[in-house]
N, C-alpha and C positions, 0 to 999 in steps of 0.2 A: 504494500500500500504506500500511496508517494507522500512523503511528507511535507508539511505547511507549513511556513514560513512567514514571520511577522514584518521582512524589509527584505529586496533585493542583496542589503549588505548582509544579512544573517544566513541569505542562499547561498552567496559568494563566500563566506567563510566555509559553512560545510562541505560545500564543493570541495573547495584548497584542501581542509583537512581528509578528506576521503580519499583525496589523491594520492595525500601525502600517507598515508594507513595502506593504500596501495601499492606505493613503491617501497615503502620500510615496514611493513608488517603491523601488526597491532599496537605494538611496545616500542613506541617511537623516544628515542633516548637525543637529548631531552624531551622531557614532555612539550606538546605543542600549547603556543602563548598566544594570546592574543595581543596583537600588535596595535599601538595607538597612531594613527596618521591624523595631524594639526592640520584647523582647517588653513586654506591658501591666508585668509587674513593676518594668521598668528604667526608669519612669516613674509613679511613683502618684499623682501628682498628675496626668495627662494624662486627658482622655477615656477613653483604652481600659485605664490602670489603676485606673480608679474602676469601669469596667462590668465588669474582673475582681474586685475588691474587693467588690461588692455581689451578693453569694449568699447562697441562703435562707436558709443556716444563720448569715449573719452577725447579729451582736448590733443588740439596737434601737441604742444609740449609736452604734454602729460606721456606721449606715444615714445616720442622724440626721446624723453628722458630713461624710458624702458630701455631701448633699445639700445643707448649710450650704458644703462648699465650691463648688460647682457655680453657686449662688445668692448666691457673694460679690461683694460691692460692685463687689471693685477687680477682681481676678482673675478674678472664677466666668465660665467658660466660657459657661455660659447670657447672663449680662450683658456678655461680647463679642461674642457672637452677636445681640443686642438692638441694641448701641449700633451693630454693622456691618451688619443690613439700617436701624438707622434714617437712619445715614450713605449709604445705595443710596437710599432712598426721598428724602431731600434733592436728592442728586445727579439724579432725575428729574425732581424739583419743579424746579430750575431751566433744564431743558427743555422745561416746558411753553408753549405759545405763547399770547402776549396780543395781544389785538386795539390797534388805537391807539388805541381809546379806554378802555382801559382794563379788560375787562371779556373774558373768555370769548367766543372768537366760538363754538365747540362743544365745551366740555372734551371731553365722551363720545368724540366723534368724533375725538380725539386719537390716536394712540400713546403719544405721552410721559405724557399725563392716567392711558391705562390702563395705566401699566407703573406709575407713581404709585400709584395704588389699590392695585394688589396689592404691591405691597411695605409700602405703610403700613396693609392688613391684615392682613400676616404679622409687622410689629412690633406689631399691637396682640395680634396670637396671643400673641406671645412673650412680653408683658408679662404675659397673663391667664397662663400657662403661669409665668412666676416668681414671678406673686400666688400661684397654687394651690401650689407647691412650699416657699416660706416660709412657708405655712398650715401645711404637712405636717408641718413638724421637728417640733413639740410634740407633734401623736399618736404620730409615728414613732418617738421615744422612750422612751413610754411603753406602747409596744404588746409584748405579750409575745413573752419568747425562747424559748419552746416550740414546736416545729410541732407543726399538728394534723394530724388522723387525715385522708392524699390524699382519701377520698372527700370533704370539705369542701371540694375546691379546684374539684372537675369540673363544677361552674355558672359558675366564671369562666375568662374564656379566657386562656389565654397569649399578654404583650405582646412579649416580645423572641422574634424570628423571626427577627434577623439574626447572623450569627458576625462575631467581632472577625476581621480581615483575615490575623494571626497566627495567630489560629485555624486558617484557611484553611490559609494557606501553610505552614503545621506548621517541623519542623526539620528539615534537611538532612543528612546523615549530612558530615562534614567530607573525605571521600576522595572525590566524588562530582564535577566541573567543575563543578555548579551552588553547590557549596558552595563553592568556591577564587573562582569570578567574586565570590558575596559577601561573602567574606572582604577581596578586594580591593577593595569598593565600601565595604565597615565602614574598614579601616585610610585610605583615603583621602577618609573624613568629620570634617569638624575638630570634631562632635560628637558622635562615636562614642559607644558603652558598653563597654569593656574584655570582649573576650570569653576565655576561658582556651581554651588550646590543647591540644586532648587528644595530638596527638604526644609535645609538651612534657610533660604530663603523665604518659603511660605511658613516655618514656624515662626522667625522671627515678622512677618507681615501679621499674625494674627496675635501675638503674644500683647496681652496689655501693656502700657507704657508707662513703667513706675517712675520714670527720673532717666536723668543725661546719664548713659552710661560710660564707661573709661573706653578711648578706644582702644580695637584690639593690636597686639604689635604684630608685627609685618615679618613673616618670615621668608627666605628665601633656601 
């Protein structure tokens, strides 16, 4: 008989773990956790709070300012993504096999040659892909904050076809087992995001009001 499910995110976790009970058996060592993923807000600087940040309605600067961080030097995600397939593509170069005398006896005919190749064409993707996005800020900038009239848009197609993972897993109603397991996988992350407690919150909304009370200290 199929079982029923209270959210898309509580399907998607027994999925994962069934799978996971399927390739390692019943007595999966460690036990399996339930993993806490912070909504895109609780991080605007990460990946998935730039991809919530950037909506049609947002301002050309606002776009502009994404995008310059994504494509920073030190930081931008794009240029960690660059510098770690070009550190993957090194790491294969020095598996490729030299003949004694010095010289390829069959690059082609390698493994290590072709795992080479494609990873030193997917940094040169990424390279052309930060040339094209540090070309962009100046138009993106200056391009107007108006949207026009949808029939304008229905010659180009829509590029994001995928949902942030939050997206997905939505939010859990807090009375729920699935909400207590992550409740307990949030308090026992030593980089949690402070989540407020709706118990706490509706007891203290109805509790009578005797006097000013001391505030509480803040811990971190």
């Amino acid at each position: 008989m199929p079982e029923h499910y209270s959210s898309i995110g509580e399907a998607i976790g027994a999925a994962m773990q069934h799978n996971i009970r399927l390739a390692h058996g019943p007595a999966v060592e460690p036990p399996l956790r339930v993993r806490y993923f912070p909504p895109p807000a609780a991080d605007p600087l990460s990946l998935p709070g730039m991809v919530s940040r950037l909506e049609v309605t947002a301002s050309p600067d606002e776009v502009a300012g994404i995008i310059e961080e994504v494509t920073g030097a030190l930081v931008g995600p794009l240029t960690q993504l660059t510098e770690l397939v070009a550190a993957s593509a090194d790491w294969a170069r020095a598996r490729i096999h030299l003949a004694e005398v010095g010289d390829f006896e069959d690059p082609a005919a390698g493994t290590s040659y072709g795992l080479w190749a494609r990873l030193a064409s997917a940094h040169k993707m990424l390279t052309i892909a930060q040339q094209d996005l540090e070309g962009a800020v100046a138009p993106i900038a200056a391009a107007p904050a108006q949207l026009t009239d949808p029939r304008n848009h229905e010659p180009f197609q829509v590029l994001r076809t995928r949902e942030l993972l939050h997206d997905v897993m939505g939010s859990v109603p807090p009375s729920t087992p699935e909400a207590q397991r992550c409740q307990a996988a949030i308090a026992g992350s030593p980089g949690r995001v402070p989540q407020p407690s709706t118990t706490t919150a509706t007891a203290q909304s109805t509790a009578p009001v005797t006097g000013p009370a001391a505030a509480p200290r803040r811990t971190r």
